[in-house]
Every structure is written in structure tokens, then in C-alpha cells.
C-alpha positions in Angstrom: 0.0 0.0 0.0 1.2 3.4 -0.5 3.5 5.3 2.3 0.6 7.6 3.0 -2.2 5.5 2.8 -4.1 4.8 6.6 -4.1 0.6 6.9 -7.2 1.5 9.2 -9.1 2.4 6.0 -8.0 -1.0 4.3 -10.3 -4.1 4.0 -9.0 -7.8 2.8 -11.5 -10.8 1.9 -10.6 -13.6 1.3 -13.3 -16.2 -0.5 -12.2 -20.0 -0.1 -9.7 -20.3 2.3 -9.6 -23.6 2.1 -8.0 -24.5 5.1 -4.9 -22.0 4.4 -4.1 -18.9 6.1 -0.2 -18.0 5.5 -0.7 -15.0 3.2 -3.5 -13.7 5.7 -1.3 -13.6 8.7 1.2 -12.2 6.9 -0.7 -8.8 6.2 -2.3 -8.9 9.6 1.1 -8.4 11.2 2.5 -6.1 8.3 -1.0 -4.1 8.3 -2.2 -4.7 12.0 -5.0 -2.2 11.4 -5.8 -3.6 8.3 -9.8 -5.4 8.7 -9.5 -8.8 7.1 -12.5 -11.1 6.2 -12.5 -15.1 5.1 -15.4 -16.8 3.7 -15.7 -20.7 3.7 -18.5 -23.0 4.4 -16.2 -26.2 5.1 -12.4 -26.1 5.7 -11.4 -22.1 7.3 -8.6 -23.8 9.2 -7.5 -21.3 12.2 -9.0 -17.8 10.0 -10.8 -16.8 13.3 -7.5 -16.3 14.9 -6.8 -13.7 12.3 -10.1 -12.2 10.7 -13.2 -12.3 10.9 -14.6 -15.7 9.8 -18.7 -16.2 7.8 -18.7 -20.0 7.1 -21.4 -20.0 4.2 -20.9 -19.9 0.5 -20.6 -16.8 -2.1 -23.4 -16.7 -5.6 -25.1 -14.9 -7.8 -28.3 -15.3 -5.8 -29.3 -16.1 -1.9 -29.9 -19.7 -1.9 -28.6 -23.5 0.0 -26.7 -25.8 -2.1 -28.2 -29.4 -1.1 -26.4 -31.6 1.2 -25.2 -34.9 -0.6 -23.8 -38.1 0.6 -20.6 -36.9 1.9 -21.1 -33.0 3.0 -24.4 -31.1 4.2 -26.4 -28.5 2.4 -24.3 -25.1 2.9 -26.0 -21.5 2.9 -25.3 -19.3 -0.2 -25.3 -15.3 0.2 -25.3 -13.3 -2.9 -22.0 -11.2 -3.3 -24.2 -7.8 -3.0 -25.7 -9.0 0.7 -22.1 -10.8 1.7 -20.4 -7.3 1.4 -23.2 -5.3 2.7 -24.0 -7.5 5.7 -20.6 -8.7 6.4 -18.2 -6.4 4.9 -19.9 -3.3 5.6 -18.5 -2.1 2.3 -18.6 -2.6 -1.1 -15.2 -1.6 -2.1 -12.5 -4.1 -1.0 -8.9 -3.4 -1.2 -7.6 -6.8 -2.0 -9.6 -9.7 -2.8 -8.5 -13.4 -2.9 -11.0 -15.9 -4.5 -10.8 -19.7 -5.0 -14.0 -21.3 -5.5 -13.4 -24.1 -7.5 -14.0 -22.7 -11.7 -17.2 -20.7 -9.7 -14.4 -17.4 -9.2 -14.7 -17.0 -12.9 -18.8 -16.8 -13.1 -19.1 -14.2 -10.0 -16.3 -11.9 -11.4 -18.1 -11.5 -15.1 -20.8 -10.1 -13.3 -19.3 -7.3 -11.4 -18.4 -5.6 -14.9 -20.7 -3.4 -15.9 -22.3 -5.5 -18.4 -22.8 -7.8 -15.5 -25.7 -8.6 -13.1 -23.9 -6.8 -10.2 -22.6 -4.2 -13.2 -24.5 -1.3 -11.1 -24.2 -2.3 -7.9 -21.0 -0.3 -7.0 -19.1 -3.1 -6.5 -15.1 -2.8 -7.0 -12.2 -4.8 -6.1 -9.0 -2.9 -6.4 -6.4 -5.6 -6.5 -7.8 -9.0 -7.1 -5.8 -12.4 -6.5 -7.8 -15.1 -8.6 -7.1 -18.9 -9.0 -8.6 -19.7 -12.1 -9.4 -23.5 -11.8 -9.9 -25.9 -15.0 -13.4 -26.7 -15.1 -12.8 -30.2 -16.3 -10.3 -31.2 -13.8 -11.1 -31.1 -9.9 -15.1 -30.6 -8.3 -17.2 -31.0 -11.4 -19.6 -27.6 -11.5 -22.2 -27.9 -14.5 -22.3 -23.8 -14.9 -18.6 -23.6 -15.1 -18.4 -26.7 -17.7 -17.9 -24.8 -20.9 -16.0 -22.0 -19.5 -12.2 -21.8 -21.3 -9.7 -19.8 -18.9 -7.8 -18.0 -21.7 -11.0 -16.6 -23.3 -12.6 -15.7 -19.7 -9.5 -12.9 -19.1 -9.8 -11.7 -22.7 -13.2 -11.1 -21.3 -12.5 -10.1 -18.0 -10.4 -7.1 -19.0 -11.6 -6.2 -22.5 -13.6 -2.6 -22.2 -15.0 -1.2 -20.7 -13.3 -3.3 -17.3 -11.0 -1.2 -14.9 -8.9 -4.6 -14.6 -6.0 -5.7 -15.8 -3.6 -8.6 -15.1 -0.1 -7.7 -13.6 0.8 -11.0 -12.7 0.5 -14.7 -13.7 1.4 -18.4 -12.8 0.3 -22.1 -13.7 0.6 -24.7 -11.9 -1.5 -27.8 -11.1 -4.5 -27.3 -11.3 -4.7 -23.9 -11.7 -3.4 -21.1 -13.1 -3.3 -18.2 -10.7 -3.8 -14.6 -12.1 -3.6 -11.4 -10.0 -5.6 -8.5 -11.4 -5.4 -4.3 -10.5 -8.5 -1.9 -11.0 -6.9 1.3 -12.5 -9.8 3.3 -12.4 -10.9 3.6 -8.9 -10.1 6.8 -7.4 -10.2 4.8 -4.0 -7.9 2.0 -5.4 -5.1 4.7 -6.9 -5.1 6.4 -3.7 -4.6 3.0 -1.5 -2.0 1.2 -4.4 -1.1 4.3 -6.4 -1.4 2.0 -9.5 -1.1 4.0 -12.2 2.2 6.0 -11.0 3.7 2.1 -10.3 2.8 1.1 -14.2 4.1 4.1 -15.6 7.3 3.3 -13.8 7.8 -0.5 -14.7 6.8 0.5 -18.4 9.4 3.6 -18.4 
């Protein structure tokens, strides 16, 4: 974050945490004012020890995904309500989302050709593991998705987001993302002036 920039004012949320919490504790003790949230409905690991813990899962739409033979139904909050009601905010410094190929359906829809395109919803960095939706937990909306065309779409206009940052490995191919429109997000990152700098 930038020199001047008040860590009391900053706001982490992590969605998936699937049981790891190294990169959270990490910012808690370098940003100790910093208000950090984690989302997961089965494996949090010790996130309460660090942030503030909702053990439910993130859609489109308020809803419970059926229990099967092996796990129990889990409660679904729709991003707008999760951020509202949790959050307190809808504009979150640095997001981190793994949720299984479903990462790529909820972030289409906070463009503004999206169904959450005029909800006011921004991201200013965004850390994104971009899972193949043929490989891993089989999710029928994700089944025709193709990674490579999902960022073409992701950051073609009119998005604020473009990819700084990218590795693959098995099974997914992680992909960090910058808004560099946001007034709020060039004050807390100063984005732009860090781009100009690299490129120059």
C-alpha cells in the first residue's frame, strides 16, 4: 500500500480459504489495522485467529446448495448481501477468491455488463485462481468456460482490470488483477504511477 495511505481504511476478503491462512497472517502483522475477512463454508482452518470468519458460500443469488452423501447443504449469500451484511463495504482493497472454476462466473458479473454491473461493486487488486473446469469438483455452470477466453473477457472494455501477474501450476493457473480506475484503489495502491514506472 502506499507510504501515506491509513491501513485503518484498508479491508482484505478472502473467498475460499480452504484450510490455508499463511498469506492472511502475513498482512495482519505487516498491516495490523488492516480489517480482514475469510469466507468458507467447510475447511477455514484457524482464520478466526486472524479475521473475521462467515462459514457460508458466495453466488449470484441467496440460496442453499443441497447436502449430498458426503457434506451437508451449505448456505449461499449473494456477493451484493455478503459485502453489505458482512463487509460493511462494497469496495475491498484486495480480494483473494478460490471457489473451484465458480471465481470466474461471479467476477463476469461485477463488470458493468454484468448482473452486479451497477451495484457499485469494486475490487482494487484481485488475487484469482482460475481452476480448469474439467479437472477437480465438477460444476455444471462452469463446464464450458475456457480460462484463456474468460481474461480476454475479463479485462476487454470497458473493465478497470488488468492482469499484472500470472502463474500455472497444477490445477490452476493463478492470475492477479489491478483496477486502475478507482479513485479509491489509486489512492490506497497508487497504480497508475507504479505502471508508468515498470513500463518507463
Amino acid at each position: 500500500m502506499a507510504p501515506e495511505f491509513s491501513s485503518e481504511e484498508c479491508r482484505w476478503l478472502t473467498v475460499g480459504i480452504g484450510g490455508l491462512t499463511g498469506v492472511e497472517e502475513v498482512i495482519s502483522k505487516k498491516y495490523p489495522n488492516c480489517k480482514i475477512y475469510g469466507i468458507d463454508p467447510v475447511n477455514p482452518g484457524n482464520f478466526s485467529e486472524i479475521g473475521k470468519l462467515l462459514k457460508v458460500g458466495v453466488g449470484l443469488k441467496d440460496g442453499i446448495l443441497p447436502a449430498t452423501t458426503e457434506d451437508e447443504s451449505i448456505k449461499i449469500i449473494s456477493l451484493p448481501r455478503l459485502l453489505d451484511e458482512f463487509v460493511h463495504s462494497r469496495l475491498i482493497h484486495y480480494l483473494s477468491i478460490d471457489i473451484e472454476s465458480y471465481e470466474m462466473i461471479i467476477l463476469l458479473e461485477i463488470l458493468k455488463n454484468g448482473k452486479f454491473g451497477n451495484e457499485n461493486i469494486t475490487f482494487c487488486q484481485i488475487d484469482i485462481e482460475l481452476h480448469d473446469p474439467k479437472k477437480g469438483i465438477p460444476l455444471p455452470e462452469a463446464a464450458n468456460l475456457n480460462r484463456a477466453k474468460w481474461v480476454l473477457d475479463f479485462i476487454a472494455v470497458p473493465s478497470p482490470y488488468l492482469p499484472i501477474f500470472t502463474v500455472s501450476y497444477t490445477p490452476a493457473h493463478k492470475v492477479t488483477f489491478v483496477n486502475t480506475e478507482n479513485l479509491e484503489c489509486e489512492k490506497a495502491f497508487k497504480i497508475k504511477s507504479t505502471i508508468r514506472t515498470s513500463i518507463s
